[in-house]
N, C-alpha and C positions, 0 to 999 in steps of 0.2 A: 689381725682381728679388726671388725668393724668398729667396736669401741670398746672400752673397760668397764664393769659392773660394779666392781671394786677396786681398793689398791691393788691387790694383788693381780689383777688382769692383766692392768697396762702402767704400774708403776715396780719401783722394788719393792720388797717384803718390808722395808722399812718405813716407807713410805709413800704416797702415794705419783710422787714424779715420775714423768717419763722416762723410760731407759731408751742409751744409744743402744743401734743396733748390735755396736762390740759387745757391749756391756749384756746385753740380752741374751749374747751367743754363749759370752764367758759365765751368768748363771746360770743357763740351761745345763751346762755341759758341769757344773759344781753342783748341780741338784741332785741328779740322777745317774745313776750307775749304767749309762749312756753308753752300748758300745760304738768303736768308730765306725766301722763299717755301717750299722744302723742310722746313726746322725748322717753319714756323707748319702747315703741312701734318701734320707730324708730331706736332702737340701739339693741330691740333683739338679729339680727342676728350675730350681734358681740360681743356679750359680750357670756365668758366661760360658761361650761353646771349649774354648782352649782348657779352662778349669774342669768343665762340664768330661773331657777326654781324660785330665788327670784321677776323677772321682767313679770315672766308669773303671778304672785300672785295676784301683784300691778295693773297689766292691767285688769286681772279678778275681781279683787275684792279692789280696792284702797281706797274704803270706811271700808273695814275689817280692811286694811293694816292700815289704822290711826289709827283702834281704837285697834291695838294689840302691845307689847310689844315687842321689839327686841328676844328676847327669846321664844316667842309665835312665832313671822315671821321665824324663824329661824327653829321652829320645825317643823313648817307646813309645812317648804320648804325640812324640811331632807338636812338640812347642819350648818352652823359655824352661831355664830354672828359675826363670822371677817367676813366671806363670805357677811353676808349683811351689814356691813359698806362698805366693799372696790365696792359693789355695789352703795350702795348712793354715792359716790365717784367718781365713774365711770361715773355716770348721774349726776353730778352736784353741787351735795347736798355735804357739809361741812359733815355730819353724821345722824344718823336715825332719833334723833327729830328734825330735819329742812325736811326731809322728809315728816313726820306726818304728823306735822303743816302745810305744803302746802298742801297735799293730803285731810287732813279735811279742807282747805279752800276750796280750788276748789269744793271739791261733796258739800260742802254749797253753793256755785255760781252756779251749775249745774242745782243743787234741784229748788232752784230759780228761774232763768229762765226757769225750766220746768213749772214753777207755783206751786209747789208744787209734783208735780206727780212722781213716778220712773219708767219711759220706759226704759224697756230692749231691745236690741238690737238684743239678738237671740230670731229666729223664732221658737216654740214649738209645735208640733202634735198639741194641744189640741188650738191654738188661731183661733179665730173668723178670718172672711175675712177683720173685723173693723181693730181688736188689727195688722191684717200684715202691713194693710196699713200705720197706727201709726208707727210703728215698721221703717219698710224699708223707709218712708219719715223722721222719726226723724235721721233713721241712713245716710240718704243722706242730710239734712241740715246739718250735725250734722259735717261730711267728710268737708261739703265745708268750713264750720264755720272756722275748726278746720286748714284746709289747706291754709284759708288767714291769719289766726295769726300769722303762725310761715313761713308763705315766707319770704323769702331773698329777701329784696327787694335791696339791691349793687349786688346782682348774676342776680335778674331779669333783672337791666339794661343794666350788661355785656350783657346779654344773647339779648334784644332787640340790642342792639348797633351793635353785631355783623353779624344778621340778616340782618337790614338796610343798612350794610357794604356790604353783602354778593353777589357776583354775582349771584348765585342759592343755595338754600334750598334744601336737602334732609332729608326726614323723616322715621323713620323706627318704626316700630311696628308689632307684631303678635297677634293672640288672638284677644280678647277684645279691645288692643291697638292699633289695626288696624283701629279702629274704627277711633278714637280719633288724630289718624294720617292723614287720609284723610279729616277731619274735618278740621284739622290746614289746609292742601294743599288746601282745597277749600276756606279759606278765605286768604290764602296769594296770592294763584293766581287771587281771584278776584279783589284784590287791584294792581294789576299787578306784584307784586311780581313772579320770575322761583320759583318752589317750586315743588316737585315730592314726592308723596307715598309709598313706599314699605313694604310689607309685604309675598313677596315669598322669602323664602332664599337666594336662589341663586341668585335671580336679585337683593337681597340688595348687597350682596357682589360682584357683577360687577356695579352697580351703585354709590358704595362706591371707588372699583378701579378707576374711570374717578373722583374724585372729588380731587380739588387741594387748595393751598393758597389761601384765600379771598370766597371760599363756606363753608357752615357749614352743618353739618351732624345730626341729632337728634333723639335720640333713648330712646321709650318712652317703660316701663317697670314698672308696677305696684312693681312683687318683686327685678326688680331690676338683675334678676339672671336668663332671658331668651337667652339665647346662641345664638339663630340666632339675637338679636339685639347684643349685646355683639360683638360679631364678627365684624358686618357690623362697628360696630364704630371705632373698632379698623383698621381696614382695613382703613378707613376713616381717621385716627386721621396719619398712617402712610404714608398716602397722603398729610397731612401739612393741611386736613381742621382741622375747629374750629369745635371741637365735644363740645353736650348738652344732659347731661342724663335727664328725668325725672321722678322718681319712689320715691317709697315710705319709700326707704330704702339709707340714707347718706351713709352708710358706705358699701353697696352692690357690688357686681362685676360692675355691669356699672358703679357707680361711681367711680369707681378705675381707670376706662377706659376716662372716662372723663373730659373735661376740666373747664368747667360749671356745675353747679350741679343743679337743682331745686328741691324740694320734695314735692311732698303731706300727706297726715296724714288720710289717710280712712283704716278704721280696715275692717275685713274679719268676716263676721259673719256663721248662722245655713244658708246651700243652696245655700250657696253664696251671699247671698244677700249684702255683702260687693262688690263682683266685680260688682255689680250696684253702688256702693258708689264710688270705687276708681275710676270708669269711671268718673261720673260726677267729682273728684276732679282734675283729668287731666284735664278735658274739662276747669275746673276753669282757674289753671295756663294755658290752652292755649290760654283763651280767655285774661288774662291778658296781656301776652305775645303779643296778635296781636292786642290790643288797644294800647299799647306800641309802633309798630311799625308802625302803624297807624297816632297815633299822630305823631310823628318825622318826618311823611314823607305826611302831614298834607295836602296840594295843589294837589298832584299828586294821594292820594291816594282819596282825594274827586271827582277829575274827572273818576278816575277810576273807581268806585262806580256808578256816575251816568252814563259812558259808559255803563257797565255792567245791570247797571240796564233797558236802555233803551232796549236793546238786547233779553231781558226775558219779559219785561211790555205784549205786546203781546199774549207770553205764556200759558194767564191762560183763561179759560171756560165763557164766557160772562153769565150772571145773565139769558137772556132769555133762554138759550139752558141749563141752569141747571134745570127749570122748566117743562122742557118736560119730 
């Protein structure tokens, strides 16, 4: 993150110091009901190319990963058994059998709640229109599930608080996240919230020029590593607003750029069929996000509601004229 807002942004809960990076890793992973596959997902992009082979293993195959040997992981990965210590290291783990042991817990909890069953996530030539449907709803419950365990919920309320504070809301996204952007602007502006869209380059970046103290700026990036939001934030952040990344990746370029961080935890499968996952796990933390600020601003946002509502009541097809 660009900078802290608060203790809690960029120091411990007790205070306002800076935390080492161990230290940061070892609260994160005691805050939240974090699973491992999710965290090593989340820390891919930064972790070196040798470690980076150990953590593509675990996220392929974390049920193998338990039931193989340090020396086994190690060859399958073509590199060191130091390599895959200073990995469990990196993610959290004291050493590889505290690893295991969690990784064959969780796929025991997983199994579980599946009922028994093992749905795979990637889509294959050969499945039924049944087995996709299965498939791409277990992999989009599975996003959201995944994406309210390990919220920050001290980041979420910075992130409402500054909202509520904010004279106007700017939101930026491309893509897909464009979607997910106008989404948030049409429920903040219907509670009266200033709140504005953007998803052409150039207009985020003259829209990010006029934003000053007391607006906040929010640029939503599934990897994390889209350039035209990247930019607008920054652009943004060196105007004195309060910038909020939200992607899927901590340690990513926007969150470097950022003052806020939020993440989600939805993987990328066969087709894509993950950026139907990571959409809905934004839509999560958005909708989180604007009951948040909703609630806070609980009287004004009720009238507003039903202003709004009355405005549209009208709007829709009366029952006889649908019958014709």
């Amino acid at each position: 993150m660009r900078k802290p807002t608060s203790p809690e942004a960029g120091g411990s809960a007790e205070s306002g110091a800076p935390r080492t990076e161990a230290a940061s890793k070892e609260a994160q992973k005691e805050a939240t009901p974090l699973s491992t596959v999710v965290r090593v997902r989340s820390l891919l992009p930064s972790l070196p190319p040798a470690e980076r082979r150990v953590a593509q293993r675990v996220i392929d195959d974390p049920e193998g990963v338990a039931n193989s040997t340090i020396t086994e992981l190690a060859q399958a990965c073509g590199t060191s058994e130091t390599t895959v210590i200073r990995f469990c290291r990196a993610i959290g783990f004291h050493g590889y059998p505290e690893l295991r042991l969690t990784l064959a817990t969780e796929a025991g909890r997983a199994q579980s709640a599946a009922g028994g069953r093992v749905i795979g996530s990637d889509i294959s030539p050969d499945d039924s229109l049944e087995q996709i449907v299965e498939k791409v709803t277990f992999a989009d419950a599975r996003a959201v599930e995944e994406t309210a365990s390990q919220l920050d919920i001290k980041m979420l309320e910075q992130v409402v608080d500054a909202i509520v504070a904010a004279d106007r809301v700017d939101v930026y996204g491309v893509g897909a996240s464009a979607f997910v952007a106008k989404d948030f602007q049409q429920k903040l502006h219907r509670i009266g919230r200033v709140c504005y869209a953007w998803s052409d380059a150039h207009i985020m970046l003259t829209s990010a020029a006029v934003l000053g103290p007391g607006d906040v700026a929010i640029g939503i990036s599934h990897t994390g590593a889209t350039m035209e939001t990247i930019d607008a934030l920054e652009v943004a952040a060196n105007r004195g607003a309060t910038t909020v990344a939200l992607t899927n990746f901590p340690k990513s370029p926007i969150a470097e750029v950022a003052d806020l961080v939020l993440t989600t935890a939805a993987r990328e499968t066969t087709f894509r069929s993950g950026a139907t996952a990571s959409r809905l796990a934004q839509l999560t933390v958005v909708d989180c996000v604007f009951v948040g600020v909703a609630q806070r601003t609980y009287g004004p946002t009720r009238k507003a509601l039903e202003a709004t509502y009355e405005a549209v009541r009208g709007r829709t097809v009366r029952a006889d004229r649908r019958r014709r």
